[in-house]
matplotlib code that plots the C-alpha trace (Angstrom):
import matplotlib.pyplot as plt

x = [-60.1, -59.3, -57.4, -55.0, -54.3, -53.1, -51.5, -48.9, -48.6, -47.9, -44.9, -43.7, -43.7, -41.8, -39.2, -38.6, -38.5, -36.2, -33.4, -34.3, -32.9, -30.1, -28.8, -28.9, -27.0, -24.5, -24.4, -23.6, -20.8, -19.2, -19.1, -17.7, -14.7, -14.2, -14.2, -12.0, -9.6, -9.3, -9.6, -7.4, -6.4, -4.8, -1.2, -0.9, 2.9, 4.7, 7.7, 10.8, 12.1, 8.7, 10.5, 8.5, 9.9, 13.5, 13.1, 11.3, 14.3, 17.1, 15.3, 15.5, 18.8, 20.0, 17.5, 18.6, 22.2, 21.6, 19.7, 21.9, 25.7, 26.9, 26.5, 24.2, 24.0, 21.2, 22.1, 18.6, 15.2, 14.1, 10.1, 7.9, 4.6, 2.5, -0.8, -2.5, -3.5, -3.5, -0.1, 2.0, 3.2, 6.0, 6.3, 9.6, 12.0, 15.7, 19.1, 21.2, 25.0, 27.0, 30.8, 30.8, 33.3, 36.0, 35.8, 36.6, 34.3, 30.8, 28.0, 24.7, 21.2, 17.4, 15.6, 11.8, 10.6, 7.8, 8.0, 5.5, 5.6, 2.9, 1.1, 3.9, 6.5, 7.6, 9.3, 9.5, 10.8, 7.9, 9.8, 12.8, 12.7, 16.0, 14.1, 14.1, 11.3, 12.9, 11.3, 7.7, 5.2, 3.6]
y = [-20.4, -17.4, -15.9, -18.8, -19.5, -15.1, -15.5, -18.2, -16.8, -13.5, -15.2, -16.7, -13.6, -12.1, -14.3, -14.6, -10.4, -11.2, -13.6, -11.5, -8.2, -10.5, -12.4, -8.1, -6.6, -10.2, -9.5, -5.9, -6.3, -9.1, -6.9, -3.9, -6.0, -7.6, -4.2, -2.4, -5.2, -4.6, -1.1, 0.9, 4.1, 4.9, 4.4, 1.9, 1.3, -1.3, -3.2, -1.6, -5.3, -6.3, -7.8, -6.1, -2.7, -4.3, -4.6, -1.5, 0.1, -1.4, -1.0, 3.1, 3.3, 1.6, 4.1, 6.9, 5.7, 5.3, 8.8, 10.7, 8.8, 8.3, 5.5, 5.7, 3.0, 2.2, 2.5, 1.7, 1.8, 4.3, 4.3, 2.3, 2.8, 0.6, 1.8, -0.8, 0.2, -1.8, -2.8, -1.1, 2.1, 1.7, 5.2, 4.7, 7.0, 5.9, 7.1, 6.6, 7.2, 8.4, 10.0, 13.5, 14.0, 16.0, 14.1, 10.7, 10.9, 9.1, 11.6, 10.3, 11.7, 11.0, 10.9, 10.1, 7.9, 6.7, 3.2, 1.5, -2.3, -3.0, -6.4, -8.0, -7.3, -4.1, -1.9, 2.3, 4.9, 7.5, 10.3, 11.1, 13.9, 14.8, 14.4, 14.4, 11.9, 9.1, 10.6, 11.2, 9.1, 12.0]
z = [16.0, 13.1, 16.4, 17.3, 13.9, 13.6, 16.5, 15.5, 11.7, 13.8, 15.7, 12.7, 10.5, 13.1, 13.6, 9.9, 10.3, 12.4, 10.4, 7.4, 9.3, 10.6, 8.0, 6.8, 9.0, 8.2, 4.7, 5.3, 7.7, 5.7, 2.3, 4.1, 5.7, 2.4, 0.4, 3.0, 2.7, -0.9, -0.9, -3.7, -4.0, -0.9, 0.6, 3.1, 5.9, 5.1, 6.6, 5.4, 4.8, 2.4, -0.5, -2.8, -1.2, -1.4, -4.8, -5.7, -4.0, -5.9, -9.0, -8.0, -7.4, -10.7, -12.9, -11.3, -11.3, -14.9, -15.5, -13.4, -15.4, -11.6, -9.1, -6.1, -3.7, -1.6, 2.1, 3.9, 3.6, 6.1, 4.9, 3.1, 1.7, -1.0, -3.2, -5.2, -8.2, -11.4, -10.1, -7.3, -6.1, -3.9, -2.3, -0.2, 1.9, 1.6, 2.1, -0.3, -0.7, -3.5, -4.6, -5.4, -9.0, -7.0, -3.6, -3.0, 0.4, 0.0, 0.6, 1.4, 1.2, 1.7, -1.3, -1.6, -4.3, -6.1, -8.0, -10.5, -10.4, -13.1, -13.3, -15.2, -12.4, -14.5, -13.0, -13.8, -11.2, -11.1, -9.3, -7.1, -4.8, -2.7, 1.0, 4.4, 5.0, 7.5, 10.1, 8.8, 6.5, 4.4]

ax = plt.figure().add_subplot(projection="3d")
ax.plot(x, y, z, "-o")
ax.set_aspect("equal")
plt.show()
């Protein structure tokens, strides 16, 4: 009798060894997806057209318009990157075009730049690099 009554606590303890390392490996798998999905820190592509790239763009142009007392105008997005942090870095290739003060012909360049949208939709250009990145994501 003590021997049948071990034997089925023994199949039950094992199949609740069993869930328990289960419903583990569940809980595990479900907590990295959802932290890899909201993983910061790192730049992630983005599609050129992403409205918040758009934007970020536009807002780049005028600073630097601004800094720089001439007018750029954006041209295309070639590259488009996003980092969340508490907010957004937009880190975006474009070519942009411009009129030189002795030439009436529009010159146009590829600049990298890096744009801060904080969480109250504030924008501030971070830097602006004269580049060649169309063609690369680095």
């Amino acid at each position: 009798m003590f021997s049948s009554t071990c034997g089925y606590g023994g199949v039950k303890m094992k199949r609740s060894l069993t869930l328990i390392a289960i419903l583990s490996v569940a809980l595990f798998v479900f907590t990295w997806c959802i932290v890899s999905a909201q993983r910061t820190g790192g730049y992630r592509e983005i599609d050129k057209a992403d409205e918040g790239a758009a934007a970020a763009a536009e807002f780049a142009v005028k600073a630097e318009s601004e800094k720089k007392e001439m007018t750029y105008k954006l041209v295309s997005i070639e590259h488009a990157e996003a980092q969340t942090v508490a907010g957004i870095n937009y880190r975006l290739c474009l070519k942009v075009g411009y009129h030189k003060a002795d030439d009436d012909a529009e010159t146009t360049e590829s600049v990298r730049v890096v744009v801060y949208r904080n969480l109250q939709n504030q924008y501030s250009l971070t830097s602006w690099t004269e580049e060649n990145c169309g063609d690369d994501s680095n």
